[in-house]
N, CA and C atoms as a LAMMPS dump frame, in Angstrom:
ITEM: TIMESTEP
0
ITEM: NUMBER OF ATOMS
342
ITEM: BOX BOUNDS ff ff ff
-5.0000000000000000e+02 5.0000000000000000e+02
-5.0000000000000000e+02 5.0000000000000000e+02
-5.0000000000000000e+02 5.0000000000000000e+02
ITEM: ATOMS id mol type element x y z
1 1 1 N -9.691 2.917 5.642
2 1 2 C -9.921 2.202 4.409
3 1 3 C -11.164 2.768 3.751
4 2 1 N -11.089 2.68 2.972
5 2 2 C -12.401 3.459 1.597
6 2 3 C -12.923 2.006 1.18
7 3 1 N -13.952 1.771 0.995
8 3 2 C -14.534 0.831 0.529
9 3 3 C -15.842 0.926 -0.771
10 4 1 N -15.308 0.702 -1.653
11 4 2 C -16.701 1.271 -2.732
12 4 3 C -17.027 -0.32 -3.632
13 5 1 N -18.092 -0.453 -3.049
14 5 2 C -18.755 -1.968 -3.463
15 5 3 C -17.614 -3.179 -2.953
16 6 1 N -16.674 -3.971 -3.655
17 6 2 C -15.58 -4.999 -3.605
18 6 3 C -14.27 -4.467 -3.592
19 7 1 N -14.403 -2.768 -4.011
20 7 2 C -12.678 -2.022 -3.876
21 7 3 C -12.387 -1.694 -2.678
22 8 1 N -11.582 -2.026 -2.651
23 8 2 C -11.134 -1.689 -1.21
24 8 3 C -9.224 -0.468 -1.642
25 9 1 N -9.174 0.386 -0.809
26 9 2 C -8.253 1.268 -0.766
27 9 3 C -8.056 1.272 0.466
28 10 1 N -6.437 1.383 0.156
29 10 2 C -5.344 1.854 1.367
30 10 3 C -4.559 3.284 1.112
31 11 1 N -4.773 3.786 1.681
32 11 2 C -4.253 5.102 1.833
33 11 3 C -3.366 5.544 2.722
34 12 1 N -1.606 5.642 2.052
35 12 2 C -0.806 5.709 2.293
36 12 3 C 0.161 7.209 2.466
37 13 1 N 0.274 7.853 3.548
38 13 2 C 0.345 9.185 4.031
39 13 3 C 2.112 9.138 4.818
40 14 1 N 2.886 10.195 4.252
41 14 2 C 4.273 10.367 4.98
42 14 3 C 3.95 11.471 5.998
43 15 1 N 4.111 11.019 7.477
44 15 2 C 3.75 12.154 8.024
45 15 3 C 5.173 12.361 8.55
46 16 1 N 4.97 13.622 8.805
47 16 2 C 6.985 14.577 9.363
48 16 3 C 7.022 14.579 10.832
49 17 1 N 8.097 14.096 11.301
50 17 2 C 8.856 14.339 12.735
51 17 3 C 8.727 15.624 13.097
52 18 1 N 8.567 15.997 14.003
53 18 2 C 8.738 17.117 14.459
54 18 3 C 10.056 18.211 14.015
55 19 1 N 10.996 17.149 14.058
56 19 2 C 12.361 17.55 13.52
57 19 3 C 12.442 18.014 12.357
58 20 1 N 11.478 17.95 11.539
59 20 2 C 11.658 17.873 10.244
60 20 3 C 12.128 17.093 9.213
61 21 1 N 12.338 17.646 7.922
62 21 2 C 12.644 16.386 6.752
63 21 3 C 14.247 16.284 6.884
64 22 1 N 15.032 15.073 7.228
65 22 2 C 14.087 13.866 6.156
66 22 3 C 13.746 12.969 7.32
67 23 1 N 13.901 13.426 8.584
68 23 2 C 12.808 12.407 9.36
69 23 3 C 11.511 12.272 9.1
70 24 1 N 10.545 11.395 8.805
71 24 2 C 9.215 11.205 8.655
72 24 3 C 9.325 9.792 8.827
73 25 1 N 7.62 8.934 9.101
74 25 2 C 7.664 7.601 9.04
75 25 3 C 6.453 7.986 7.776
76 26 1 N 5.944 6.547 8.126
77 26 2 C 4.661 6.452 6.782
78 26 3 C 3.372 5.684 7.768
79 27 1 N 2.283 6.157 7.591
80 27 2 C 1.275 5.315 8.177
81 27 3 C 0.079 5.107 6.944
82 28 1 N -0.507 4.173 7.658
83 28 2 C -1.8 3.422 6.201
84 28 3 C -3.213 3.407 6.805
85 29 1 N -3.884 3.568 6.403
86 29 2 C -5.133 3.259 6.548
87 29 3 C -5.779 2.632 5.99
88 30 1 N -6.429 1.392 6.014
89 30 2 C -5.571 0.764 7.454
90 30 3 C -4.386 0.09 6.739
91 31 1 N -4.048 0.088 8.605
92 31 2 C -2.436 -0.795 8.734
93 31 3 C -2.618 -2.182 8.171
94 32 1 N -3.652 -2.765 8.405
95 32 2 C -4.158 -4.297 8.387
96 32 3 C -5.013 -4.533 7.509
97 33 1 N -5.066 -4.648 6.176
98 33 2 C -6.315 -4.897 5.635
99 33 3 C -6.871 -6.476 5.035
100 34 1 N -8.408 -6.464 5.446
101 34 2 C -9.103 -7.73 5.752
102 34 3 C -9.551 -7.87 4.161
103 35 1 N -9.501 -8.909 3.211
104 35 2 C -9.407 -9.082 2.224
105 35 3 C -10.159 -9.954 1.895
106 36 1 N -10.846 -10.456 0.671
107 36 2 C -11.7 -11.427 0.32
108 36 3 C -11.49 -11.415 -1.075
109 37 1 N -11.394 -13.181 -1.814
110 37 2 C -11.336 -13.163 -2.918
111 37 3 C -12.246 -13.019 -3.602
112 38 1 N -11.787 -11.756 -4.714
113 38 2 C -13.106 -10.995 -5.426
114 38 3 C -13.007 -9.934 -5.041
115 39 1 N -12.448 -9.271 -4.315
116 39 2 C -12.205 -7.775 -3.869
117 39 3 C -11.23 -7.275 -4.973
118 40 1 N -11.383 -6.309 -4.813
119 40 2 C -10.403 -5.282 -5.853
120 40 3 C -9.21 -4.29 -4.721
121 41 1 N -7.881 -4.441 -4.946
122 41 2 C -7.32 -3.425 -3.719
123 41 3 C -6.765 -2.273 -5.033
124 42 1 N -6.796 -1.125 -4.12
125 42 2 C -5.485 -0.298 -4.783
126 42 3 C -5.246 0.309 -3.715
127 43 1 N -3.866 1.277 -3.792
128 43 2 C -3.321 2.319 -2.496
129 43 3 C -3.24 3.236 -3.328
130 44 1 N -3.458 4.746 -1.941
131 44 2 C -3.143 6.2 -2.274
132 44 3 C -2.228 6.989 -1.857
133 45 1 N -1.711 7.415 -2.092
134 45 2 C -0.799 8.53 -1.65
135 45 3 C -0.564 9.775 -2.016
136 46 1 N -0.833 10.716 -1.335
137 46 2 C -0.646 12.324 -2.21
138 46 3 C 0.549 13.281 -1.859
139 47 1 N 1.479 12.237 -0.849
140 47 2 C 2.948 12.882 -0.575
141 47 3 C 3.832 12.484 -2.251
142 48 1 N 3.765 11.816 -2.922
143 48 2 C 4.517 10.91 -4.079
144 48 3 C 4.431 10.153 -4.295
145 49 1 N 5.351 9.538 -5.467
146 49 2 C 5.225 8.433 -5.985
147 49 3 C 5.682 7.076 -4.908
148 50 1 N 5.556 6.224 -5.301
149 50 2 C 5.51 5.009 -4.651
150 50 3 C 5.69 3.336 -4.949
151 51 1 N 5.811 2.885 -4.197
152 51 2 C 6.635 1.8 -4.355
153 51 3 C 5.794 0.583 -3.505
154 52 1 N 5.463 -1.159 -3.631
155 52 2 C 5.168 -1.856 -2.738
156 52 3 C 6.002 -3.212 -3.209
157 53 1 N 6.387 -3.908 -1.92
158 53 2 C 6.833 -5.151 -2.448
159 53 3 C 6.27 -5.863 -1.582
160 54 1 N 5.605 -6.825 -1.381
161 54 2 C 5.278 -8.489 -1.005
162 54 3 C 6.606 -8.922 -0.267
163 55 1 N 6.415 -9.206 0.992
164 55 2 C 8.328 -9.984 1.224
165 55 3 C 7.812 -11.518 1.261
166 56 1 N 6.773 -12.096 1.584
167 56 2 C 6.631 -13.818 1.832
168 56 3 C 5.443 -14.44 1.254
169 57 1 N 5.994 -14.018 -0.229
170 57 2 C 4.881 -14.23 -1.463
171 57 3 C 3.959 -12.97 -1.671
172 58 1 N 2.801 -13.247 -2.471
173 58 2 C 1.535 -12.255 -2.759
174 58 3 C 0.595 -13.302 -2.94
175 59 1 N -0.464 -12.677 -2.681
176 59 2 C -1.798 -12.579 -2.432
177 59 3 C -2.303 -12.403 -4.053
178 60 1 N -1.962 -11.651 -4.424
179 60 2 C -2.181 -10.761 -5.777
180 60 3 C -1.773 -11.065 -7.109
181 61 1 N -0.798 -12.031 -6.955
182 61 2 C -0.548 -12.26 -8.503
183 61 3 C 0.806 -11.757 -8.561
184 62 1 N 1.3 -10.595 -7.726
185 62 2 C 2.651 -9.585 -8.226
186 62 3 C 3.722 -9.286 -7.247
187 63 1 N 4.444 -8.936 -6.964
188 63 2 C 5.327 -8.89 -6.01
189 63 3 C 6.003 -7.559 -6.021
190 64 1 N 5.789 -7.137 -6.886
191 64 2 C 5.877 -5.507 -7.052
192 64 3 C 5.242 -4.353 -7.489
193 65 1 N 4.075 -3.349 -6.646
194 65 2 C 3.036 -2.783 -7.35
195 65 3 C 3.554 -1.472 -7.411
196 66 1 N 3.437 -0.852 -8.543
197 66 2 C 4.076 1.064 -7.994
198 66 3 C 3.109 1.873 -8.424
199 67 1 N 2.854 2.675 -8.268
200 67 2 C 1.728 3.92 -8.094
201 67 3 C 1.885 4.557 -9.982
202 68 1 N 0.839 4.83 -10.306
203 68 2 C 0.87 6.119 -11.259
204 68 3 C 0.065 7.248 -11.065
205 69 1 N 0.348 8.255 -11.748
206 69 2 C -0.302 9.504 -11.345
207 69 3 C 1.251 10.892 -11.179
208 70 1 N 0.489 11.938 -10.653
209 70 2 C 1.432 13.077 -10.478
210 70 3 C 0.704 14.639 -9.508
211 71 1 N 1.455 15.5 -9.135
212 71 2 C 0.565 15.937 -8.607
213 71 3 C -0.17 16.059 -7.531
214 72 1 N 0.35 15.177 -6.625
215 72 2 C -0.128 14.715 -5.036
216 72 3 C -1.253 14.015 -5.37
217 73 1 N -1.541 13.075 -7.17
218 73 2 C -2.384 11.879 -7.031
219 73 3 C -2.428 11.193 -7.599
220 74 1 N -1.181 10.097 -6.406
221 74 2 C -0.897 8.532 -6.971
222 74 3 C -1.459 7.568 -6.457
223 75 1 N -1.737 6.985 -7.219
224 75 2 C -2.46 5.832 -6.839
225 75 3 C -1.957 4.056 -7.785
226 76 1 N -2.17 3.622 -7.42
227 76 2 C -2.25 2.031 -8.175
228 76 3 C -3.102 1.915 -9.037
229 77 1 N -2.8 0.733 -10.016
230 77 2 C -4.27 0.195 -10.738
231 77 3 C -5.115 -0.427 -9.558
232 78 1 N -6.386 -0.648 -9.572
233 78 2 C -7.299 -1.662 -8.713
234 78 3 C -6.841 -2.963 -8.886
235 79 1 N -6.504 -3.905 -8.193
236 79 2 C -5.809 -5.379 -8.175
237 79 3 C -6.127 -6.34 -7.732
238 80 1 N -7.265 -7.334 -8.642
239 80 2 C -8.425 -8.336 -8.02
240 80 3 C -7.554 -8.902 -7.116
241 81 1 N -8.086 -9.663 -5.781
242 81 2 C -7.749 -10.964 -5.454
243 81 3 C -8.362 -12.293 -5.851
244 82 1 N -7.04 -12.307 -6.543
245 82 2 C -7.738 -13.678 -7.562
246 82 3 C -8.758 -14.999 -6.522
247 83 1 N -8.955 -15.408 -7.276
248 83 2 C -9.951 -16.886 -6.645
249 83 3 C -8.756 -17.789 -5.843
250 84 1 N -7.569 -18.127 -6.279
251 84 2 C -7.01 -18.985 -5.927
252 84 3 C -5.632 -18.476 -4.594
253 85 1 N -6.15 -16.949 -4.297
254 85 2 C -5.156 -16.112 -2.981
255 85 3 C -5.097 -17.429 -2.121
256 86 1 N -3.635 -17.686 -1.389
257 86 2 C -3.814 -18.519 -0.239
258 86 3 C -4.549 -17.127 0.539
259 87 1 N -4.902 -17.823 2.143
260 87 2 C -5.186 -17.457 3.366
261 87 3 C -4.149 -16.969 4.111
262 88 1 N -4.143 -16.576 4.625
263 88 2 C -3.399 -15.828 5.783
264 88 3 C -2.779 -14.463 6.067
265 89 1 N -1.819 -14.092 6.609
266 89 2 C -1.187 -12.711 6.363
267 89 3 C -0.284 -12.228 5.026
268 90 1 N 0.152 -11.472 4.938
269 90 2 C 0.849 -11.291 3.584
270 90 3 C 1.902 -9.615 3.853
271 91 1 N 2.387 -9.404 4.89
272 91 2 C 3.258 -8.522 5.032
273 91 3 C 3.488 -7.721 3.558
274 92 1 N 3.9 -6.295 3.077
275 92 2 C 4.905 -5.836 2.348
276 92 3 C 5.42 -4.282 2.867
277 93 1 N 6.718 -3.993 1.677
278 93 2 C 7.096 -3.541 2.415
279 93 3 C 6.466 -2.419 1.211
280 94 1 N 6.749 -0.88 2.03
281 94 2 C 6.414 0.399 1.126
282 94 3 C 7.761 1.086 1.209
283 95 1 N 7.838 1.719 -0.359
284 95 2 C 8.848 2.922 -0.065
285 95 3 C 8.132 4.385 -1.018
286 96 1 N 8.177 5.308 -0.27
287 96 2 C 7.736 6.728 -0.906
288 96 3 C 8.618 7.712 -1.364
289 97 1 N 8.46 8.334 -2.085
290 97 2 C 9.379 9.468 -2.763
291 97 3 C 8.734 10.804 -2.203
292 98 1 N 9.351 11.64 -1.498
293 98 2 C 8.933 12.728 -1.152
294 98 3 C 9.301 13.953 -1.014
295 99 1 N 9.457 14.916 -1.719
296 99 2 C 10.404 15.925 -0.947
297 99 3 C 11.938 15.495 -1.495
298 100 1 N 11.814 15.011 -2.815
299 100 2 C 12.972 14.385 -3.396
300 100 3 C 13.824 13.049 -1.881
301 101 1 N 13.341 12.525 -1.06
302 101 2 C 13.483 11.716 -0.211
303 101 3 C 12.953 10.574 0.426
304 102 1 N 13.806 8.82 -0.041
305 102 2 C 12.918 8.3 -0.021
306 102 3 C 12.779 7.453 1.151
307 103 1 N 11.655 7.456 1.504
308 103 2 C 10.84 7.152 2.811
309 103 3 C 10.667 5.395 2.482
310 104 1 N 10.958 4.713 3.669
311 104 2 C 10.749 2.839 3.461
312 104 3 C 10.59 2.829 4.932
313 105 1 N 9.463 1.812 4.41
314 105 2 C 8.686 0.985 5.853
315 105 3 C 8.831 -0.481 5.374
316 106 1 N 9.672 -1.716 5.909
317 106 2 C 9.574 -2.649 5.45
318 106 3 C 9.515 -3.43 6.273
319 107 1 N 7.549 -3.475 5.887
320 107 2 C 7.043 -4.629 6.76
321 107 3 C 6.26 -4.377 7.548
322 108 1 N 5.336 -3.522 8
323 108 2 C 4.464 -2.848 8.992
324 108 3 C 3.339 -3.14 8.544
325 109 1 N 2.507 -2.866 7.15
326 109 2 C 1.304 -3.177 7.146
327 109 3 C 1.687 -4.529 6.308
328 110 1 N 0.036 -4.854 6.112
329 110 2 C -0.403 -6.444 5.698
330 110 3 C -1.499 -6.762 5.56
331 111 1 N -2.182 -7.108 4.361
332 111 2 C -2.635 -7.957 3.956
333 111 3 C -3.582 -9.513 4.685
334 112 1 N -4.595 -9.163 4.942
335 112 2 C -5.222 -10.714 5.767
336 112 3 C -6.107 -11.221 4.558
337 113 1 N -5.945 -12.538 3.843
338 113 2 C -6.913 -12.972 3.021
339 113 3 C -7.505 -13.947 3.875
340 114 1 N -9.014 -13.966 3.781
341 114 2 C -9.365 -15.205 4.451
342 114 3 C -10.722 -15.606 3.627
């Protein structure tokens, strides 16, 4: 996680199977991120564009965030956590575009507001 003052970033990476494409999974840094209202989040990715959905509500206001950028650099807008985030976990799921192939993890990382 990158942390610059209240922003906080997740940085989202397709790494390849040994086998090659289109096996790959996706990992985050971090997997788990610890959240506070008044923080700012966004995610990165420099495999492609990208995709997030919320499966058991948001934290955030949105239920669907997708990356802009090009170039191996996408990223999100920064996305307060409002004052009124419940507490607890907040699962979503990711899907990546890569290599014209799209990569979904649904449900691995998450969100802790407390």
């Amino acid at each position: 996680m990158i942390r610059n003052n209240n922003q906080l970033t997740v940085v989202i990476t397709v790494e390849r199977d040994a086998t090659g494409p289109p096996a790959a999974h996706l990992s985050y840094h971090p997997a788990v991120l610890l959240a506070h209202r008044g923080d700012c989040i966004k995610w990165k990715c420099e495999n492609g564009p990208f995709v997030l959905q919320f499966l058991r509500g948001t934290p955030l206001g949105h239920v669907y965030i997708h990356s802009n950028g090009s170039n191996g650099n996408y990223e999100t807008d920064c996305i307060p956590v409002p004052p009124g985030a419940p507490n607890g976990r907040h699962p979503y799921a990711v899907a990546v575009c890569s290599e014209r192939i799209v990569h979904i993890d649904a449900g691995c990382p998450e969100i802790i507001i407390d």
